[in-house]
C-alpha positions in Angstrom: 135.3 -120.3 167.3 132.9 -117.5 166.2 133.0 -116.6 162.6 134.0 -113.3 160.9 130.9 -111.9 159.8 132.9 -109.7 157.5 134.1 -113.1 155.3 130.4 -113.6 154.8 129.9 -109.9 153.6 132.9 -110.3 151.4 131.9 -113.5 149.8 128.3 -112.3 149.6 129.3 -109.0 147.8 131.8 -110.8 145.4 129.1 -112.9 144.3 126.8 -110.4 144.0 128.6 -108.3 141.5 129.8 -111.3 139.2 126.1 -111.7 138.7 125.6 -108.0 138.4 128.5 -108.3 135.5 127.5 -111.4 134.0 123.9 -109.9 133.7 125.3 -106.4 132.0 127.7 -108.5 129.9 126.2 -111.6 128.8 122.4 -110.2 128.4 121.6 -106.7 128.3 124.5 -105.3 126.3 125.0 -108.1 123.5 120.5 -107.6 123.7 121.3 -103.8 123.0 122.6 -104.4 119.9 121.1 -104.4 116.4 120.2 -107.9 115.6 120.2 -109.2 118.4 118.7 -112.9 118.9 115.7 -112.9 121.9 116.8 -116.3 123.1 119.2 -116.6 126.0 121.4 -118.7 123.5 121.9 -116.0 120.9 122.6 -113.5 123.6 125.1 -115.9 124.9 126.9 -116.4 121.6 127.0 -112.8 120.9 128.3 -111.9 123.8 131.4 -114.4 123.2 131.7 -113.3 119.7 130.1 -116.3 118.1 128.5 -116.3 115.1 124.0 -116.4 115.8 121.3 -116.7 112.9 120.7 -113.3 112.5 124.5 -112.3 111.2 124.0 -114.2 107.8 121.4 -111.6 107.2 123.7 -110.0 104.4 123.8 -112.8 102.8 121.6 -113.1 99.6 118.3 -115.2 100.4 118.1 -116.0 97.0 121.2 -118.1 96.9 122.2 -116.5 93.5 126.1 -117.5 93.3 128.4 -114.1 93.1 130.3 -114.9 90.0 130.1 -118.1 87.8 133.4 -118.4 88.2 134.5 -120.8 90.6 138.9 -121.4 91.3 138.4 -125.7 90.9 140.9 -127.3 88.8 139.0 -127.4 85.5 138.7 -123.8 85.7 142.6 -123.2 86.6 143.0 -125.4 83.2 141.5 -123.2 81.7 143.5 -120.2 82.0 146.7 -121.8 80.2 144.6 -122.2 76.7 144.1 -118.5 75.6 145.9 -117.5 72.9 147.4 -114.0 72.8 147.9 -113.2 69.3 144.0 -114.1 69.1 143.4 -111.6 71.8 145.6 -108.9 70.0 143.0 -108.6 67.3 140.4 -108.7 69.2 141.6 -106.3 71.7 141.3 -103.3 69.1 137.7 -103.1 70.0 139.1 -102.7 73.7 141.7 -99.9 72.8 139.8 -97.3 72.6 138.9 -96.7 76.9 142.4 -99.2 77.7 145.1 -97.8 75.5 146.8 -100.3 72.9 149.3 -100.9 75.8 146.8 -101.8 78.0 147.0 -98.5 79.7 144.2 -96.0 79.9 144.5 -92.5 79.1 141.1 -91.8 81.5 141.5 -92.6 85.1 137.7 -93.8 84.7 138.6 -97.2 82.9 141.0 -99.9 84.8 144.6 -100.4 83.2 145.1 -104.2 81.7 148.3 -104.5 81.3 150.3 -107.3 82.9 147.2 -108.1 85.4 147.3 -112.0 85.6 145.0 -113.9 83.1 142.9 -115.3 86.3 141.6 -111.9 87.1 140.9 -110.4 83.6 139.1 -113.8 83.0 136.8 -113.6 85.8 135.9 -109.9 85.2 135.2 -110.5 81.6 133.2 -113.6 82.4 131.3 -112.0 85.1 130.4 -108.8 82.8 128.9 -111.7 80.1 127.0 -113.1 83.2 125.8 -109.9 84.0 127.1 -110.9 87.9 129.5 -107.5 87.5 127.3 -104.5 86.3 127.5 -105.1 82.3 126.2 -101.2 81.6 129.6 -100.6 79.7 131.1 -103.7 79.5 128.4 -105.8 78.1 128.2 -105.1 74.6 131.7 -105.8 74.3 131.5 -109.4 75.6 128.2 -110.3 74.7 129.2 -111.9 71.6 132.3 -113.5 72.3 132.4 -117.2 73.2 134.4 -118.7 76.7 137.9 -119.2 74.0 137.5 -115.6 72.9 137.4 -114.2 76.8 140.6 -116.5 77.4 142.7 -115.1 74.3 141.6 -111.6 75.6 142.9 -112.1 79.2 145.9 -113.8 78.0 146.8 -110.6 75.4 146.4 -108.1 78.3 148.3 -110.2 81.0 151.2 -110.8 78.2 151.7 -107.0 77.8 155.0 -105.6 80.0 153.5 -103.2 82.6 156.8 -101.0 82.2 154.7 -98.1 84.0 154.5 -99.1 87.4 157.6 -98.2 90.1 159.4 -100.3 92.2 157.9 -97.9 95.1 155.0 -95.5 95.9 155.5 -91.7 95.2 153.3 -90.7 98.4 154.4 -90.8 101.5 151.0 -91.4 103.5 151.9 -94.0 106.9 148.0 -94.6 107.6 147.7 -96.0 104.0 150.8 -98.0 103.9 149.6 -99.4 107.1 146.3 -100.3 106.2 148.4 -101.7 102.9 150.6 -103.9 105.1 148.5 -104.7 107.5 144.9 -103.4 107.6 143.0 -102.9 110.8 142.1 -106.0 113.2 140.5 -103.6 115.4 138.0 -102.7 112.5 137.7 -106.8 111.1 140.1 -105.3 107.6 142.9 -107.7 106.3 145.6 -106.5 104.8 144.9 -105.5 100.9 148.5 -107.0 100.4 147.0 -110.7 101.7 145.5 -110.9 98.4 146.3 -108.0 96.0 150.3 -108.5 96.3 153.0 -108.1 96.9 153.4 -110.1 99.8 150.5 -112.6 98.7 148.1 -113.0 96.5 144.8 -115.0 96.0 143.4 -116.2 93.0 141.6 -113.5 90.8 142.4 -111.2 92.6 144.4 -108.2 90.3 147.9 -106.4 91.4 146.1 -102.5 92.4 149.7 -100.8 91.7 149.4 -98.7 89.2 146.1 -98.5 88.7 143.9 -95.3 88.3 143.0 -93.6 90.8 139.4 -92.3 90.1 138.7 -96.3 89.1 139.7 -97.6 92.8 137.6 -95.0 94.5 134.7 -95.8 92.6 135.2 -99.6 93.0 135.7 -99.4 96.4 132.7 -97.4 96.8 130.6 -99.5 94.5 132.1 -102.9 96.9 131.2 -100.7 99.9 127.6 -99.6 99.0 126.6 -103.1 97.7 126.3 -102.2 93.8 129.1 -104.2 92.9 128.8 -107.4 94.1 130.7 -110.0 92.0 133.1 -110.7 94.7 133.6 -114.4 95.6 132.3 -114.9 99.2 132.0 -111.3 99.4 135.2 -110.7 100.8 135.7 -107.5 99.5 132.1 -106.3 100.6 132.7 -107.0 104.1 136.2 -105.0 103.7 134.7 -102.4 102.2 132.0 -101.6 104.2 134.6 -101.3 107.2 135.9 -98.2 105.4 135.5 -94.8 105.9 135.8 -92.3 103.0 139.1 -91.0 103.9 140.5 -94.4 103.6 138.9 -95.4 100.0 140.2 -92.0 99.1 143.9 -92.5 100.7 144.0 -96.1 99.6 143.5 -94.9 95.7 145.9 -92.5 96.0 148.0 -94.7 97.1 148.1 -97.9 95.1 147.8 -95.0 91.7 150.9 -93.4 92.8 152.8 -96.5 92.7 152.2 -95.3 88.6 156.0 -94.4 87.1 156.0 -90.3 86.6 156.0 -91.0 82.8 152.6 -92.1 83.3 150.8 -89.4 84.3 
């Protein structure tokens, strides 16, 4: 029985334009983009989504560590030693930019108050290590010895944050939503993973309440690379996914969670 030359065609086309796709999506448009790896191996894995050699290129050659603060279980110790009568008296040198409730009366300077002793310690310990920007900071904690940064965490995180509501004051859905649950499409976890309510990860402080001016310029400073004291550089990468509307939104946000006696 004579064949159907028009199978042949068929067949012949169909294979023709899977290698015409596989050529456009497994080598020239993973080769178009920046970084891209010359060897047919890299292009493959890029064009899958795996990780190559040439995506670890944010990553500091120098191997310098981004805080000396590492979560193992000595450190965890740790934070149940501070004392927080020793921390009062110490903290009057702190009063001045944080309020002697821990609050600041500038939106520049962070409120303390009732942030958990894990994340006051490891900003404290990175402004001594000079791994967080110590311009301001670092006269303050210079001096003071490993006990003294403990007492001082443990003073702040013992003081009632009676300031911050149960809910936001802004009604802004695209914040709340990158709040709840960020932006997969973009590679940005929720800030509530880590920062609370719903979770939380170790150092990592309760944003509720806090100034507004202060988160903007964190954010930027995470986003831009002059901050860079972040643990696996987690917020880095979620910063840098940002746009300037959403640093902006997400402050005012997280600051309007502040009770209207506050401000």
């Amino acid at each position: 029985m004579k064949s159907d030359r028009r199978f042949g065609v068929w067949i012949g086309g169909t294979v023709a334009l899977f290698i015409v796709a596989a050529a456009i999506g497994f080598v020239w448009l993973p080769s178009a983009q920046p970084g891209a790896g010359n060897d047919l191996w890299s292009t493959i894995c890029r064009a899958v989504g795996l990780p190559i050699g040439t995506t670890q290129a944010s990553v500091p050659v120098t191997g310098t560590p981004a805080s000396d603060v590492a979560w193992t279980t000595q450190t965890r110790g740790l934070l149940h030693r501070g004392d927080a009568a020793r921390g009062a008296s110490l903290a009057t040198a702190c009063n001045g930019c944080h309020g002697d409730s821990g609050i600041s009366a500038d939106a520049a300077f962070p409120n303390l108050a009732g942030q958990s002793v894990a994340s006051l310690y490891k900003q404290l310990e990175d402004y001594k290590s000079g791994k967080r920007n110590p311009a301001v900071m670092g006269v303050f904690v210079a001096p003071l010895s490993q006990e003294q940064l403990l007492d001082l965490a443990t003073h702040y995180a013992s003081l009632p944050n009676r300031f911050v509501a149960s809910t936001p004051r802004t009604n802004d859905p695209a914040a709340q939503s990158l709040v709840e649950f960020g932006s997969p499409m973009r590679s940005v976890p929720s800030c509530a993973a880590c920062h609370g309510p719903q979770g939380m990860t170790t150092g990592a402080p309760d944003l509720r309440g806090q100034q507004r001016a202060y988160l903007e310029q964190q954010l930027q400073a995470f986003k831009g690379g002059s901050r860079h004291n972040d643990v696996s550089e987690q917020m880095r990468n979620v910063a840098r996914q940002l746009t300037a509307e959403d640093i902006v939104r997400l402050a005012a946000y997280y600051a309007s969670y502040a009770s209207s006696n506050t401000r």
